[in-house]
Every structure is written in structure tokens, then in C-alpha cells.
C-alpha positions as a Markdown table, in Angstrom:
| # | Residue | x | y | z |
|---|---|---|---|---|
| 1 | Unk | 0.0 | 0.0 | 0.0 |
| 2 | Unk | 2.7 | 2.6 | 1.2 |
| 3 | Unk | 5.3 | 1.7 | -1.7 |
| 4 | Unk | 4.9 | 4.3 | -3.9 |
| 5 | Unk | 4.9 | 7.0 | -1.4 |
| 6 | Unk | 8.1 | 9.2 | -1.3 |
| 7 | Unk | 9.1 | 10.5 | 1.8 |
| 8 | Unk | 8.6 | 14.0 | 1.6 |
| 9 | Unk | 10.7 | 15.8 | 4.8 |
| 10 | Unk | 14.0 | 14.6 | 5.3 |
| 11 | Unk | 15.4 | 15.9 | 8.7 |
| 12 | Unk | 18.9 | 15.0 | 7.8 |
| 13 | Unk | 18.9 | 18.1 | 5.3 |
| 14 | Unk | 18.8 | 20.2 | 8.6 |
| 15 | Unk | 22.1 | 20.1 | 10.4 |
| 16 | Unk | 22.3 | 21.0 | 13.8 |
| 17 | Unk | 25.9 | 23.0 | 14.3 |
| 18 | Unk | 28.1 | 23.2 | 17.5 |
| 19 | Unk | 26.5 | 24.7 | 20.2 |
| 20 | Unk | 29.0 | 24.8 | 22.4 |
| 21 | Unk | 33.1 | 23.6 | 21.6 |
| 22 | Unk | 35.1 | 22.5 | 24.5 |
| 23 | Unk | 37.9 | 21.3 | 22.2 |
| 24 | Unk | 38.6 | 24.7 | 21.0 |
| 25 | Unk | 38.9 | 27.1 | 24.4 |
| 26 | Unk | 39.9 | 30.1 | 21.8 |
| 27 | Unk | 36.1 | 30.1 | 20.3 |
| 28 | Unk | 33.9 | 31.6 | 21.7 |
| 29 | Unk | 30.7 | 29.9 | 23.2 |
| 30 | Unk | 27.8 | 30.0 | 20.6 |
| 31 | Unk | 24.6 | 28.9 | 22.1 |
| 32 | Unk | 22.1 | 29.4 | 19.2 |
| 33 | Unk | 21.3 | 27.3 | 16.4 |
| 34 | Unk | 18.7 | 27.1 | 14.2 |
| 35 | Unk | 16.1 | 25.0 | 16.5 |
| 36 | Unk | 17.5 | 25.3 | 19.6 |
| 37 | Unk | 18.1 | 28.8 | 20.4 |
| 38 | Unk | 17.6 | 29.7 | 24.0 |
| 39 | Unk | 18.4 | 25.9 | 24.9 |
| 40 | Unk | 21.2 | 24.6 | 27.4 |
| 41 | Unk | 23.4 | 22.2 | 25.4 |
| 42 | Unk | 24.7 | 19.5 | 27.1 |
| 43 | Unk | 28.0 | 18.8 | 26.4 |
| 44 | Unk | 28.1 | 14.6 | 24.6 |
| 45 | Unk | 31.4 | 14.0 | 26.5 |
| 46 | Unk | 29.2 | 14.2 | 29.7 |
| 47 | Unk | 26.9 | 11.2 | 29.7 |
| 48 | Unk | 23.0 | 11.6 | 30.7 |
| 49 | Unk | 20.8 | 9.0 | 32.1 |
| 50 | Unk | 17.0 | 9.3 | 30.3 |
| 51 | Unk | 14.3 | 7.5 | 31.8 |
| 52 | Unk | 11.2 | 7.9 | 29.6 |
| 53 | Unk | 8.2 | 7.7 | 32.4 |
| 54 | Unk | 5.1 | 5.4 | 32.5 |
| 55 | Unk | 2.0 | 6.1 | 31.7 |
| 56 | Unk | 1.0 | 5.8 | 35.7 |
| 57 | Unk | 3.8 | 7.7 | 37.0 |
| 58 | Unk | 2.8 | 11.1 | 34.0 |
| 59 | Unk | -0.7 | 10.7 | 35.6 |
| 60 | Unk | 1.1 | 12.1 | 39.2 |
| 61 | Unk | 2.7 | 15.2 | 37.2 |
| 62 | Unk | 1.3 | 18.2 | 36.1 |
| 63 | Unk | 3.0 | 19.0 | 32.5 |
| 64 | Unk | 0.8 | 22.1 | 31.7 |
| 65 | Unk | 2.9 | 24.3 | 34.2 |
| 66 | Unk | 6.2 | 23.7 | 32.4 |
| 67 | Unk | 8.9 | 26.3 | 32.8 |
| 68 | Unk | 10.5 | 28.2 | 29.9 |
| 69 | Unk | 14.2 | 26.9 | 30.5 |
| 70 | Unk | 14.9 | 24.8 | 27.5 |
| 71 | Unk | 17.9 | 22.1 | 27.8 |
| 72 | Unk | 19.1 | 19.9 | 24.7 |
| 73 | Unk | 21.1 | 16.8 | 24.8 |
| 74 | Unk | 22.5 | 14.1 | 22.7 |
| 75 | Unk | 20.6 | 10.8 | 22.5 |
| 76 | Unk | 20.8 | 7.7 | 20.7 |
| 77 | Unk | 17.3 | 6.8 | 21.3 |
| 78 | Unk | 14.4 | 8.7 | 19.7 |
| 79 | Unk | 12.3 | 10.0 | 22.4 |
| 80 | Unk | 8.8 | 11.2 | 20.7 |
| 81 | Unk | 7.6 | 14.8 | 21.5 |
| 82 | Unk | 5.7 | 15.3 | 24.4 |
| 83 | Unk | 6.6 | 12.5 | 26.2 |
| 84 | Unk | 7.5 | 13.3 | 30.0 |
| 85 | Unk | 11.2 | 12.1 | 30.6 |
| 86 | Unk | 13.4 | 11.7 | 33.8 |
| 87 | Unk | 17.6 | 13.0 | 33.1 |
| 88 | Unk | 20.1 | 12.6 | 35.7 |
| 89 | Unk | 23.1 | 13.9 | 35.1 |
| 90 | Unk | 26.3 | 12.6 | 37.2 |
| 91 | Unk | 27.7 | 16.2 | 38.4 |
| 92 | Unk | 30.9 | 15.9 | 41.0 |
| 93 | Unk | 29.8 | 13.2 | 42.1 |
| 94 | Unk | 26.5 | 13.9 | 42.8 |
| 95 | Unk | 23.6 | 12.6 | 40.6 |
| 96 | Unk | 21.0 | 15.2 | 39.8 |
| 97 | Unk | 17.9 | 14.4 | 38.4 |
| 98 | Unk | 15.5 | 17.1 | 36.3 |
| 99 | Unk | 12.0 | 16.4 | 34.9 |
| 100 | Unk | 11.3 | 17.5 | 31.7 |
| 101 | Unk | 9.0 | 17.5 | 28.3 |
| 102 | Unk | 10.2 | 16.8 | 25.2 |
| 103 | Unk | 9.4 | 19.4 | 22.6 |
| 104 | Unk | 12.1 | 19.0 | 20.3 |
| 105 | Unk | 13.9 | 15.6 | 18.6 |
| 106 | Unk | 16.2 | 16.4 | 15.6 |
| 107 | Unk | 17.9 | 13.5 | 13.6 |
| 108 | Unk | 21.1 | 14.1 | 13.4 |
| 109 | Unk | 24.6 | 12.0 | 13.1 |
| 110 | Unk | 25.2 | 11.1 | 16.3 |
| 111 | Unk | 21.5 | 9.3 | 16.9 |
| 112 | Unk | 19.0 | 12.5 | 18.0 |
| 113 | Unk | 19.4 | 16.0 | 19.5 |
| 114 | Unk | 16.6 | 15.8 | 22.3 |
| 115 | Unk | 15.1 | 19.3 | 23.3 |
| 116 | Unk | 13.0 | 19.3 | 26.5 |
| 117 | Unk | 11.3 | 22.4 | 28.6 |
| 118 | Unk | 11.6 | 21.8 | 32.3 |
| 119 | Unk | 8.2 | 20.5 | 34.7 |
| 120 | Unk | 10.0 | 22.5 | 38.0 |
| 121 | Unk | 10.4 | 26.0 | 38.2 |
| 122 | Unk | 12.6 | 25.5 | 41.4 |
| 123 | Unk | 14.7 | 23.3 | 39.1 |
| 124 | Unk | 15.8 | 25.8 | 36.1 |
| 125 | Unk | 18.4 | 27.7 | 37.9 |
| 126 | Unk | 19.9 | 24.3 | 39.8 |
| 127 | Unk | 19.9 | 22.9 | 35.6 |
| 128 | Unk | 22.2 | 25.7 | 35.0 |
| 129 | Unk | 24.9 | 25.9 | 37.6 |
| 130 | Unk | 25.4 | 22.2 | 36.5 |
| 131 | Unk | 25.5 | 22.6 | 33.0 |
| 132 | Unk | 28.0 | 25.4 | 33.9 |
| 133 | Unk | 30.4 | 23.4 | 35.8 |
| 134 | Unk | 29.8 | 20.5 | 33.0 |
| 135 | Unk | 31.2 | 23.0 | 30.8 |
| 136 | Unk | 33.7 | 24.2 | 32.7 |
| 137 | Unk | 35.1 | 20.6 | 34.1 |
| 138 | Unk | 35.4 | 19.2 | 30.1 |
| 139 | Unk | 37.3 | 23.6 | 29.6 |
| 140 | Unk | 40.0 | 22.2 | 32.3 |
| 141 | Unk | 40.3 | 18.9 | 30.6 |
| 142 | Unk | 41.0 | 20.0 | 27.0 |
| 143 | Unk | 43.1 | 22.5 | 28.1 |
| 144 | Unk | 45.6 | 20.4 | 30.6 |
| 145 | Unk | 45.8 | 17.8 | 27.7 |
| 146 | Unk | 46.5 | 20.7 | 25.3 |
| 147 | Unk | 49.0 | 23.0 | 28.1 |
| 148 | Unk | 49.8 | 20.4 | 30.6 |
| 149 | Unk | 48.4 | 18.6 | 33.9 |
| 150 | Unk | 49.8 | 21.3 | 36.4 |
| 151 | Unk | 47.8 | 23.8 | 35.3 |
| 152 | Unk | 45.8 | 25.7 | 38.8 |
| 153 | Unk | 42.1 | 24.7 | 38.4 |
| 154 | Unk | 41.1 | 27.9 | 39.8 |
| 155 | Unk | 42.9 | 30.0 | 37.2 |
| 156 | Unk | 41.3 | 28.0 | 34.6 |
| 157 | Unk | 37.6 | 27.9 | 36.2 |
| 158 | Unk | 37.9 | 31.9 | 36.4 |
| 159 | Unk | 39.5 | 32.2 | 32.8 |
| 160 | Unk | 36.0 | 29.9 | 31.6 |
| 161 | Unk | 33.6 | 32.4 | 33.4 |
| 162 | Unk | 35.0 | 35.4 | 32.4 |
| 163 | Unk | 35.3 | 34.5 | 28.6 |
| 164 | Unk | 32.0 | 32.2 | 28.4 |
| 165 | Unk | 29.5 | 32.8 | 31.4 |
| 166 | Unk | 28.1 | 36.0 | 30.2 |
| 167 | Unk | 27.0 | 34.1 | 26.7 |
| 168 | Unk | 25.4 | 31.0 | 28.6 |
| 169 | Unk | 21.8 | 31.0 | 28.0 |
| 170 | Unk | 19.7 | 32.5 | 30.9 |
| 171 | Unk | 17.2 | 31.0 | 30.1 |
């Protein structure tokens, strides 16, 4: 029945660039892309734990009162757009969990860029000190490979604020 339809919208055609480039401390941070401007980006070297809720556990949460604070990640499996998913992210040490909707799921190379609004207000500025030291923790890696392993983390975690907090997405 369906074999002489053509496909009609091919998502590869829209390519998602950088967001942010941790490999390359002399570029600046861009955080805007075609789809996902306004979005954290979660950097792929950090990994991120989804958990796709059941249909008894959405009935508990109230999705209408999302927040605006949009955060993106990397996945390999296709979540479908407005389901309610569960991320933890494994921050020193510390495992932080965020609920989230999905509004956003881009094909890309890698498997899917995932774009999700946040359930908790209380939970939007907490997202963003951790995407920050994400950020910053991969800044200190690239550049000790690159300079050398004795370089002061402090002098390195105040040389990634003052040249990329001010262009980290607010929200």
C-alpha cells in the first residue's frame, strides 16, 4: 500500500551545528542554532541518564505548568515529542535528576538531539549551575591535555567564566 509514497521531509537536510566547543577554548561559546536557540546544550562527552516515564507515573505530574528553561542533549534513542522524561546527570559526584517535556527531537549524526522544557520551576536555575560546571570541568580537561596537567584549576575555572558565562543561556 505505502510503496509508492516518497518520503517527503528529510530531517537529515537540517544540520544542527556546534552549540558549544570545548575542544577549541579560543572560540567563543555559541549557544544558538537554528532550533534550539535559547536551549542549554549538554555537552556529549558528559553522559546523561533518560528515563522515559510510564503512563502511571505522568498521571502524578502536572505538564501544563512547564517552565521556559529549554535544555538539549544528545541521545541515541528517539524520544517522541511530548513525552515526560526523567535526566540525571552525574555532576561531582553527585547525581541530579531534572523532569522534563520533550518538545524537540532532531535526527542528526550522532543518533537525536533531544530538546526538552523543564516540569519544576525551582529546578531551572539548579539545571544551570550544573551545566556550567559541566562545561567548565570538560574547559580544564581539554586545556591540561593541550597545556599540561599542572595547570591551577582555579585560574582555569575563572578564565571559563570570564570568557564564556556572560553568553550562557539564561534562560
Amino acid at each position: 500500500m505505502f510503496h509508492k509514497t516518497e518520503k517527503t521531509y528529510n530531517s537529515k537536510k537540517h544540520q544542527i551545528r556546534a552549540v558549544f566547543s570545548p575542544e577549541l577554548p579560543d572560540i567563543p561559546a555559541i549557544f544558538e542554532n537554528d532550533y534550539l536557540g535559547g536551549f542549554i546544550k549538554h555537552p556529549e562527552r558528559f553522559p546523561v541518564n533518560v528515563k522515559r516515564l510510564n503512563f502511571w507515573e505522568r498521571l502524578k505530574i502536572d505538564d501544563t505548568n512547564h517552565t521556559d528553561i529549554g535544555f538539549s542533549f544528545t541521545s541515541k534513542q528517539r524520544q517522541k515529542p511530548g513525552n515526560i522524561i526523567e535526566i540525571s546527570i552525574l555532576s561531582n559526584n553527585e547525581i541530579n535528576i531534572f523532569l522534563g517535556k520533550v518538545v524537540l527531537v532532531i535526527e542528526n549524526n550522532e543518533g537525536y538531539e533531544i530538546g526538552i522544557l523543564l516540569l519544576n520551576e525551582e529546578d531551572g536555575p539548579r539545571l544551570r549551575i550544573i551545566e556550567q560546571v559541566c562545561h567548565i570541568e570538560l574547559y580544564l580537561s581539554d586545556k591540561r591535555y593541550k597545556e599540561g596537567p599542572f595547570l591551577s584549576k582555579e585560574r582555569l575555572t575563572k578564565e571559563w567564566i570570564n570568557r564564556f558565562a556572560s553568553g550562557f543561556p539564561v534562560r
